[in-house]
MARDRENTOR-205999 format. One record per residue: residue in one letter; x, y, z of N, C-alpha, C, O in turn. Coordinates in steps of 0.02 Angstrom, whole numbers, plus 50000, padded with zeros to 5 digits. Example, Ala and Ser with C-alpha at 12.3 -4.5 7.8 and 13.67 -1.06 7.14 Angstrom:
2
A506604971650390506154977550390506604983550390507124983450423S506424988850354506844994750357506455000250394506705005750402
//
This chain:
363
X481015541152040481345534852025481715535351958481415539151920X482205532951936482595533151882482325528451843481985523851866X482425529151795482255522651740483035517451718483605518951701X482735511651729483395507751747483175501651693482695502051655X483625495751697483505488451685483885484751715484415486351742X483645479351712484075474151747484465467451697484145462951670X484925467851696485185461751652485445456651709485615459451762X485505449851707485425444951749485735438151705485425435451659X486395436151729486465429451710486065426151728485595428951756X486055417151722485645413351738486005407451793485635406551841X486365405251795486745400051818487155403851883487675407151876X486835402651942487255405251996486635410552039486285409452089X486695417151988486135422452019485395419452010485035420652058X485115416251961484485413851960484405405451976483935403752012X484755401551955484595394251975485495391351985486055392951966X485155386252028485925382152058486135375752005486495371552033X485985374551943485975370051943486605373351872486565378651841X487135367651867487365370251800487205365651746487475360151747X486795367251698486535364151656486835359551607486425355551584X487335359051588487875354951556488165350851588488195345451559X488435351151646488605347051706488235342551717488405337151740X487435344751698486875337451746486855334951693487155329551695X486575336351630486595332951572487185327251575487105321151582X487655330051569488065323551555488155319051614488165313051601X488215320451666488115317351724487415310551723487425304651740X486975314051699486235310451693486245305751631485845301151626X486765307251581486275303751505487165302051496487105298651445X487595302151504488365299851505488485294251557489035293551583X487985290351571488305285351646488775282051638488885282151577X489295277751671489145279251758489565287151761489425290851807X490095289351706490705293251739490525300351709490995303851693X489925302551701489815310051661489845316951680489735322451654X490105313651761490355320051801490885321051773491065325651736X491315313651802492355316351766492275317551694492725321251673X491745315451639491925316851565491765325651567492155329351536X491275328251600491125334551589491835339551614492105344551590X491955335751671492585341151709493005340551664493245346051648X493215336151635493865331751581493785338551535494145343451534X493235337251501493075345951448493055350651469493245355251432X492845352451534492775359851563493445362551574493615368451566X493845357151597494655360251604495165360051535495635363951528X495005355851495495095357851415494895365151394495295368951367X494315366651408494145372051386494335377951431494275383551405X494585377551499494865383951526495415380951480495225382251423X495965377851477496725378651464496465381251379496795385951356X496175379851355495965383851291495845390551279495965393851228X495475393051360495245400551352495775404551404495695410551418X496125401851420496745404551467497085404651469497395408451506X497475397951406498285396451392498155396651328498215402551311X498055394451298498195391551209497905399051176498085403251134X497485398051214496915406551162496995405651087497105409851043X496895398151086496625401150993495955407050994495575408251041X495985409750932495675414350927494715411750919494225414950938X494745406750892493895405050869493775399850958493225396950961X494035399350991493815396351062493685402051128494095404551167X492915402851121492895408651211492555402651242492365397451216X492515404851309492415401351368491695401351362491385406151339X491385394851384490585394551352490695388651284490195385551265X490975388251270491135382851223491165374651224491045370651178X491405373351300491065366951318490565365151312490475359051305X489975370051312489265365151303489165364651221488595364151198X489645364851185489555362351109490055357451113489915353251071X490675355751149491045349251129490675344951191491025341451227X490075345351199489835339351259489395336351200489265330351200X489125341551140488355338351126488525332851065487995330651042X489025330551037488925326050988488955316651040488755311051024X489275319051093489075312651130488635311751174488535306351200X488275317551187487555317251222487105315051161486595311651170X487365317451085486775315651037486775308151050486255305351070X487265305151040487765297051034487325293651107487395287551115X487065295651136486805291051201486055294151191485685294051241X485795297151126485095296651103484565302551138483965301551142X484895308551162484635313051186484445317251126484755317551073X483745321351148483455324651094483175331551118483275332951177X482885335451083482465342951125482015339651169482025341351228X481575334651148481065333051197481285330451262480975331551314X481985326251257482175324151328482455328751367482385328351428X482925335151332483265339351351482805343351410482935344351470X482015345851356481605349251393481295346451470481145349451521X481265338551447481085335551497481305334751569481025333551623X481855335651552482385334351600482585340451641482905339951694X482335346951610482575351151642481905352151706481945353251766X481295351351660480865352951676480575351151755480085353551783X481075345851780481015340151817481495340151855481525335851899X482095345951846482765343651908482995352851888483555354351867X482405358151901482675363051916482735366951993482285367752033X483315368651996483495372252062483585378852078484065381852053X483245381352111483255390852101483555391752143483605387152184X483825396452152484175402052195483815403552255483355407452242X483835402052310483365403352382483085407352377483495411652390X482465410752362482085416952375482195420352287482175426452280X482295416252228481995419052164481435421652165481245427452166X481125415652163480415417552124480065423352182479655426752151X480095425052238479825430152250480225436152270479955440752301X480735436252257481335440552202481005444552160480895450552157X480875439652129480725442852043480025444352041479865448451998X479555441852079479245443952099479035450152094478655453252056X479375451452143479505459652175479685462852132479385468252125X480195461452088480615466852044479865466951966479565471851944X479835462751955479375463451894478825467451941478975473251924X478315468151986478035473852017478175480751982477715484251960X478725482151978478795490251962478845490551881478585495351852X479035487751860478875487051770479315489151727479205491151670X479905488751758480525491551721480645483351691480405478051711X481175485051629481315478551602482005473351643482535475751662X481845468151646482135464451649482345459551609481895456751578X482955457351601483385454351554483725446351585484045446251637X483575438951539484045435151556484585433551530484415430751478X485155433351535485755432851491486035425951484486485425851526X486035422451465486325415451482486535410251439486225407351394X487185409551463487635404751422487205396151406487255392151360X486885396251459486505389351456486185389051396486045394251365X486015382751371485495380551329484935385251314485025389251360X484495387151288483925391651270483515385751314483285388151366X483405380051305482965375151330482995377751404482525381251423X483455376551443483625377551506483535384651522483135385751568X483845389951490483805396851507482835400451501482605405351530X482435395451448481765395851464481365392351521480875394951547X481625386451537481315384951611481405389251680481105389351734X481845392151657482145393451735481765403651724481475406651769X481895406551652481425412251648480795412051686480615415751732X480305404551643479665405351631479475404451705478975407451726X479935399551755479665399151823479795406951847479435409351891X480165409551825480295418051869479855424251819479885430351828X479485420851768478955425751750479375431251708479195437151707X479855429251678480275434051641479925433551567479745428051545X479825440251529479525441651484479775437851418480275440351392X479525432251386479985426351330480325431051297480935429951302X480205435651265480725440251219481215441651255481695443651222X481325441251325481825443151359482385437951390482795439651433X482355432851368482735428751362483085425751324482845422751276X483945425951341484405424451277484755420051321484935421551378X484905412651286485155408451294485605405851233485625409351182X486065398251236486215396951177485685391551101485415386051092X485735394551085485195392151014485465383551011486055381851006X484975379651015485055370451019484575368350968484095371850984X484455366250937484345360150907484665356650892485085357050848X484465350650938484815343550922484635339050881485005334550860X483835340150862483585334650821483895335950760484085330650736X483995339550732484375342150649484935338550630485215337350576X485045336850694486095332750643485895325550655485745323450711X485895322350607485825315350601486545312450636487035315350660X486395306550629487105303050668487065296350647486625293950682X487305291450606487145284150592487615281350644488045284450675X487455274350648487715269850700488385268850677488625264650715X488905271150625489525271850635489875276550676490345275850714X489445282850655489635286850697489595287350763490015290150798X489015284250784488825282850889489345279650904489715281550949X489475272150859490045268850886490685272050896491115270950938X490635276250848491405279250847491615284250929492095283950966X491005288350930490875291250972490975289751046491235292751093X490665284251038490705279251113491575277751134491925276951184X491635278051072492615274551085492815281951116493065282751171X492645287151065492945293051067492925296651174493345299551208X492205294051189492135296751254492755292151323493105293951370X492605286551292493125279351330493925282151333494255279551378X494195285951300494775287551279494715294051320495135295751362X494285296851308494435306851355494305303451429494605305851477X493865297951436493815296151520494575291651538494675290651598X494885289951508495385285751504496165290151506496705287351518X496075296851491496355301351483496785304051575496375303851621X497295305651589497315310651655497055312551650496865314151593X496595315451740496275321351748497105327251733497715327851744X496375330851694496835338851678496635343951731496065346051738X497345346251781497245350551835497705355251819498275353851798X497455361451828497825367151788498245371551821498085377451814X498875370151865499195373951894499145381351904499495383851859X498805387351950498635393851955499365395051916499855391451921X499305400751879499735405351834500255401951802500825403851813X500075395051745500415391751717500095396751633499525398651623X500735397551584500335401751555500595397651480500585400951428X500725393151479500945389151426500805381351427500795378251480X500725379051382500895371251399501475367151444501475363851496X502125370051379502475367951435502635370151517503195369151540X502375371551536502425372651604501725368151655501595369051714X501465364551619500795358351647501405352051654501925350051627X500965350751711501475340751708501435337651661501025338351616X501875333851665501805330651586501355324151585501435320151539X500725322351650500175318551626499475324851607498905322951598X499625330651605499235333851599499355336551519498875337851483X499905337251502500255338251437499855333251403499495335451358X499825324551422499725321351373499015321051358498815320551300X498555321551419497875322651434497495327751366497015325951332X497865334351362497685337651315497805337251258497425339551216X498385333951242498535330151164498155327251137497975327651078X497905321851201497435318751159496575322351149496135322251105X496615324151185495925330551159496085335151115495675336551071X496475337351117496825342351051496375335751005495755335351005X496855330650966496935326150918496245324650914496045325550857X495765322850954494985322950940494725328350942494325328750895X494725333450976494205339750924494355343650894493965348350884X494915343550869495385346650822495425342850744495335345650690X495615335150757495405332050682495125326650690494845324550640X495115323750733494475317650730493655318150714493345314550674X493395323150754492895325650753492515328350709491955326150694X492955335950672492875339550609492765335250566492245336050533X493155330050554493115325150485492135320450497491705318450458X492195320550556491465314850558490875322850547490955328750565X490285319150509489675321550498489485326850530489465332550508X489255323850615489155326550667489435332650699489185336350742X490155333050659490725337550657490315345250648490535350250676X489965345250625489645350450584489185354450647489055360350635X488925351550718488815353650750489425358850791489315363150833X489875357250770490615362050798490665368650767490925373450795X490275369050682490445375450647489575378050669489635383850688X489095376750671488445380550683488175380250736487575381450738X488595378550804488235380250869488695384950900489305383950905X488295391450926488705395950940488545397951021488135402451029X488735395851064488715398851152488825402951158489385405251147X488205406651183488315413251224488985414851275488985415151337X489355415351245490145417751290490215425051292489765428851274X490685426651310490795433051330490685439851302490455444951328X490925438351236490815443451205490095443851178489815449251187X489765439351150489115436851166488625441451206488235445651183X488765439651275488395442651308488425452051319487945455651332X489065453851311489125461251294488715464851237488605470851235X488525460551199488245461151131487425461751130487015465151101X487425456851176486575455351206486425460651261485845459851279X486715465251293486725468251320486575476351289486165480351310X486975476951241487035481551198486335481851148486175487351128X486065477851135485485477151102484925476851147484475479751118X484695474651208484355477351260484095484151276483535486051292X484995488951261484925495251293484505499251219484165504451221X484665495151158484595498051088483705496651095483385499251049X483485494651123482875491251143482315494851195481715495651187X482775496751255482315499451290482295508651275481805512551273X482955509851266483125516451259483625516251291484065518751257X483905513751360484395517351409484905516351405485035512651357X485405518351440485985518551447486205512951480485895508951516X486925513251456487375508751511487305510151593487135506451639X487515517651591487525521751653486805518551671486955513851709X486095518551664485615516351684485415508351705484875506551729X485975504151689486115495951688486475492551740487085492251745X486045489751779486415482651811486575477651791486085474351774X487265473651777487265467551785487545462051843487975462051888X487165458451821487195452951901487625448151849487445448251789X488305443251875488485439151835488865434751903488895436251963X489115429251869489655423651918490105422651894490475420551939X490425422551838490885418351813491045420251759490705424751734X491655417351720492265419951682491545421751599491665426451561X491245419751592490845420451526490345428051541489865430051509X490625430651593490305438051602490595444051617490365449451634X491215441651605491915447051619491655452951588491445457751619X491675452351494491635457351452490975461151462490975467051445X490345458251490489635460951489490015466151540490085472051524X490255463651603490435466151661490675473751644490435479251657X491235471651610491735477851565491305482751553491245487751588X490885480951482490475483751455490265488651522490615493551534X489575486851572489365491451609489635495051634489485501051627X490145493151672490575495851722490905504551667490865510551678X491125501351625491265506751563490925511951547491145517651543X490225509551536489765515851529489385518751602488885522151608X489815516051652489445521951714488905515651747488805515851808X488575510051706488245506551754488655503751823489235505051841X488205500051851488425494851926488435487851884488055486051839X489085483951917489225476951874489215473351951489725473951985X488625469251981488725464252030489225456952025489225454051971X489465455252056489655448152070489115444652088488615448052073X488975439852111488335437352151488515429252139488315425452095X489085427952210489225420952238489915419052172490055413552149X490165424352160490625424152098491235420952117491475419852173X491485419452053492245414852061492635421152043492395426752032X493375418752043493995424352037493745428551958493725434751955X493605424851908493455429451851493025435451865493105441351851X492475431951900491865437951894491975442351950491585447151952X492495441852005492635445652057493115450552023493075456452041X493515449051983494025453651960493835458051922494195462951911X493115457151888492915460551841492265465051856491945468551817X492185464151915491355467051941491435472351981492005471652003X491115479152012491415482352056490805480152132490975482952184X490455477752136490125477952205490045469752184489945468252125X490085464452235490215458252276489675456452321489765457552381X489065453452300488565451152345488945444252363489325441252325X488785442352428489215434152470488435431952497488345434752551X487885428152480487405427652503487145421552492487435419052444X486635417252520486175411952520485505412852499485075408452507X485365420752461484705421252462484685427252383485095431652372X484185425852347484135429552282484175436152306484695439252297X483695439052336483455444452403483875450052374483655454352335X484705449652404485225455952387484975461252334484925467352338X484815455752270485045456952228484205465352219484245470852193X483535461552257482965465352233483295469552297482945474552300X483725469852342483755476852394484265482952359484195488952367X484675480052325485415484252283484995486252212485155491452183X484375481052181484215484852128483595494152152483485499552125X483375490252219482805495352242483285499152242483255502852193X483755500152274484245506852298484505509252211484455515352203X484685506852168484935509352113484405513352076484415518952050X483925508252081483125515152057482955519352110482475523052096X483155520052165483215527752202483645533552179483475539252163X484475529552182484945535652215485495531352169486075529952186X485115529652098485915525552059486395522852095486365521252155X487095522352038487615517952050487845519952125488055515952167X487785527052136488405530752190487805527352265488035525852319X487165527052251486645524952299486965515052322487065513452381X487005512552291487575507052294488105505952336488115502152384X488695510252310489115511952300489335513852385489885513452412X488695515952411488865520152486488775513552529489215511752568X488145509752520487925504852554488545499152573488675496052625X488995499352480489495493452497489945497352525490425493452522X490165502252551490735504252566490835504952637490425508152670X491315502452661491115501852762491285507252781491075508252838X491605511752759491815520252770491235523152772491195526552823X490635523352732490015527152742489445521852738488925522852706X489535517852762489065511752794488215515052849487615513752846X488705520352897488265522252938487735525752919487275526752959X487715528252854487415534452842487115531452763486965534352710X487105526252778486505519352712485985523452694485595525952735X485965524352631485335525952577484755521052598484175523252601X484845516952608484605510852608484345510352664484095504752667X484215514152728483805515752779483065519352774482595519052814X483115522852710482615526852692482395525052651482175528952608X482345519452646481785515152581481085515552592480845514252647X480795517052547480095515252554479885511552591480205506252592X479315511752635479065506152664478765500152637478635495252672X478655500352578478255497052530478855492952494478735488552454X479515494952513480035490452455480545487252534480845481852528X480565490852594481085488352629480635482152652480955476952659X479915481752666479695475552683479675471052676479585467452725X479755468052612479505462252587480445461252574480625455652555X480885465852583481645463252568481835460852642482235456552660X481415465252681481865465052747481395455352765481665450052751X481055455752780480695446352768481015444852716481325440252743X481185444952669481425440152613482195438152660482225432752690X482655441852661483285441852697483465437252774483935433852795X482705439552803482595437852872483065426952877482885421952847X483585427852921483745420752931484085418152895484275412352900X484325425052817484915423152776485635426452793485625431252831X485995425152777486675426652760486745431652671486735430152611X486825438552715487035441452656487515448252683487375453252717X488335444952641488805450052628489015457752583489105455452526X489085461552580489155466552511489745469952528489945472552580X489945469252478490965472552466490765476852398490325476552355X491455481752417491965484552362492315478552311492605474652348X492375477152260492735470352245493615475552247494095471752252X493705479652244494285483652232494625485752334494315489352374X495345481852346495195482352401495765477852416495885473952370X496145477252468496795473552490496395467552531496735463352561X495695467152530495475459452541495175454752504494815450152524X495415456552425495235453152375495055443952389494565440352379X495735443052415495865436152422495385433252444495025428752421X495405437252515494855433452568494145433252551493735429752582X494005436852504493245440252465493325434052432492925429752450X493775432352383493515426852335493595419452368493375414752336X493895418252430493865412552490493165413252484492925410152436X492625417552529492105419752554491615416052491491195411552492X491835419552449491065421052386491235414152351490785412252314X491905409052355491755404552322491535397352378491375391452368X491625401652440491335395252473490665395552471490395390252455X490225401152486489735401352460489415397452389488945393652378X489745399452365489485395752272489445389452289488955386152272X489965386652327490205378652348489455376252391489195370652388X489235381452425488925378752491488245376352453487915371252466X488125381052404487335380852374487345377552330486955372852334X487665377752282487895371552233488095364352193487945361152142X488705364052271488995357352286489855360552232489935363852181X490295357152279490985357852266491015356852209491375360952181X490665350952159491005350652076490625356452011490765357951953X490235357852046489875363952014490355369152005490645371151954X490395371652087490555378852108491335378352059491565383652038X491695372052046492485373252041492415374451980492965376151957X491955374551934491795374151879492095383351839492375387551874X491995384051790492275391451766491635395951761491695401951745
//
């Protein structure tokens, strides 16, 4: 057996739920779906058009929290709440299960909250040191009742705002409609100088989200950790805040999964799980601690499909995958391939199916 690890986003490959999305949805009533989307598409045209340099993707869940503070949310409710509306991935927990069995390390990577990225570990038995999320405390920034009020106006105005819909390969402002032009002006004008100037502002310079580069970083200190290599590393990711981890592996010789991924994490990953069930992910890691990346590599490829590594599994590891799988839906691609398109149709209806449509459209 090779000596391997596993690195693992959290949002998508381990639980369905996106953690910033319910928050505001739950503690933002009645409209905290449209206020969250309102920011989430601020923040792609930020990480896709504007590219200032101090904004990566992952950054929305710091312009959500001075008006989640403003409607009186705290660590204790945060925890509470998660604790109470978490959703796993079909067949996690005895997933992981399985994979913690053999005693190689496993890793959680995740842009989510630390609050959130520890519930969803501690139900899958992931080792606490091995979980990296984004660092929260909320109780620390005071807020007086000028500022809530202000706040309250401030949210009335971004819901009051056009929805911002971001035309595929618009690569400037001017080239958005011009209710989408004005939509972002006025978000520009509040978290650009409205915000900075108030108290609370201060949560903008010391909360830092695990984004992309982020997670390459956390990755890199893992391997500084266990001993191994890239070449010896899986990562499982979904979405645009795992491109660079992606990079990273793929670079040094590891396997970079998709798993139910949107166009970012498809473009950036080389093997494409399309599935309803955690499962894939413990059958592609068993095969990588056999017969490595190229042991993979054969399974996804329909040219040498017939002649699967992955037939000669242990009896002790194909069992409990081949029942785990039993009555699911699971796809595996090349992501490199003249059916890109139809791959990311596939893998985002999927995301859609398990999720729900305002999730999956999410970045």
């Amino acid at each position: 057996m090779l000596q391997i690890q596993l690195d693992t986003g959290c949002e998508g490959p381990l639980a369905l739920n996106d953690n910033a999305f319910e928050l505001c949805r739950e503690f933002l009533p009645p409209f905290g779906d449209r206020f969250f989307t309102q920011l989430s598409r601020y923040g792609d045209y930020l990480a896709d058009i504007a590219k200032p340099p101090e904004y990566q993707a992952g950054d929305t869940l710091k312009l959500i929290l001075p008006f989640l503070k403003a409607r009186g949310l705290s660590n204790a409710a945060i925890r509470e709440f998660y604790a109470g509306n978490l959703r796993l991935m079909p067949g996690a927990e005895e997933t992981y299960r399985f994979l913690h069995g053999f005693g190689f390390p496993i890793f959680e990577i995740s842009t989510s909250y630390r609050h959130f990225a520890e519930a969803v570990g501690g139900r899958l038995g992931f080792d606490p040191e091995h979980i990296f999320g984004t660092e929260l405390d909320l109780d620390r920034y005071p807020l007086g009742p000028g500022e809530t009020a202000e706040l309250r106006r401030l949210e009335e105005e971004i819901l009051g705002a056009p929805a911002i819909e971001l035309p595929p390969g618009a690569t400037s402002l001017t080239e958005l409609p011009a209710p989408v032009q004005e939509a972002i002006g006025r978000l520009e004008q509040i978290f650009r100088e409205r915000l900075p100037r108030m108290e609370i502002g201060a949560i903008y310079r010391e909360i830092s989200p695990v984004g992309r580069a982020e997670k390459a970083r956390i990755v890199a200190g893992n391997l500084a950790r266990t001993g191994l290599r890239l070449a010896d590393t899986i990562y499982v990711g979904d979405s645009i805040t795992d491109v660079q981890a992606f990079q990273a592996v793929r670079g040094g010789g590891g396997l970079a999964i998709s798993f139910n991924g949107n166009r970012y994490a498809l473009n950036a990953a080389e093997v494409a799980v399309v599935s309803d069930s955690a499962w894939p992910i413990g059958l592609l890691t068993a095969i990588f601690r056999l017969w490595g990346k190229e042991g993979v590599l054969e399974v996804a490829s329909p040219e040498r499909r017939g002649k699967s590594r992955a037939l000669v599994l242990p009896e002790e590891m194909i069992e409990p995958i081949t029942l785990g799988l039993q009555g699911r839906r699971f796809n595996l691609y090349l992501t490199q391939g003249p059916d890109l398109e139809r791959l990311a149709q596939e893998s985002e209806a999927m995301r859609a199916s398990l999720r729900g449509e305002a999730i999956a459209a999410l970045g």
